[in-house]
C-alpha positions in Angstrom: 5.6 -8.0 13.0 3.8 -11.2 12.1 1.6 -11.1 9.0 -1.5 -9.3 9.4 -5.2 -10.1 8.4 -6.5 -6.2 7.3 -10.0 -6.3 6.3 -11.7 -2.7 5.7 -15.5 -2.0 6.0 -17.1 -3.6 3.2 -19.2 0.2 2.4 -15.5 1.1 1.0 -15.6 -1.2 -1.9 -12.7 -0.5 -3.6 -12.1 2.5 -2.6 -8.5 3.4 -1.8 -9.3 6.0 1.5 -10.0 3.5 4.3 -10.0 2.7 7.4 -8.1 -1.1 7.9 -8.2 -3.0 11.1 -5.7 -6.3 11.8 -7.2 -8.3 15.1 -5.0 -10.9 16.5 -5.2 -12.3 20.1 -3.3 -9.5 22.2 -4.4 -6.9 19.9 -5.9 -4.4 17.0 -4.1 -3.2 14.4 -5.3 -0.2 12.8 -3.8 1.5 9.6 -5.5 4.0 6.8 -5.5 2.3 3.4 -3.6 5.7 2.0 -0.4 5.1 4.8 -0.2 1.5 5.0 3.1 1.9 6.7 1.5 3.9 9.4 -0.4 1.5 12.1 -1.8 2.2 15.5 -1.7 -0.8 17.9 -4.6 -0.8 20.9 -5.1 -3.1 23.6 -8.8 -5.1 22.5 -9.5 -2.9 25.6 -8.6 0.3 23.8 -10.1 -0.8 20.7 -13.7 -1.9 22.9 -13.2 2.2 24.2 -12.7 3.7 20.9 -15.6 1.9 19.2 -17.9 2.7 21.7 -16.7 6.6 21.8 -17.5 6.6 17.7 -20.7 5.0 18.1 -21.4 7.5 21.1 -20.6 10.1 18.8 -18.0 11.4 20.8 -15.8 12.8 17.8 -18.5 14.0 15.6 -17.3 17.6 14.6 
């Protein structure tokens, strides 16, 4: 895998429980700061569907 660009939302600080995301042109990387081993790859069309679900509050508990 090439070399990634993670960037994590900037309301984490420097907090080590965080969601990371890696965007290249064919697609979103998507890792947890704790299991940086562990990534999830999405199409950006998966990625568009998963943001908008969050925002719709889809998987609020």
């Amino acid at each position: 895998m090439e070399e990634l660009a993670w960037q994590k939302p900037i309301a984490c600080g420097d907090g080590n429980n965080c969601p990371e995301v890696a965007v290249t042109s064919d697609a979103v990387y998507v890792r947890s700061s704790l299991l940086p081993d562990a990534i999830a790859q999405l199409t950006p069309t998966e990625w568009r569907d998963l943001v908008s679900a969050i925002r719709n509050g889809e998987y609020d508990v």
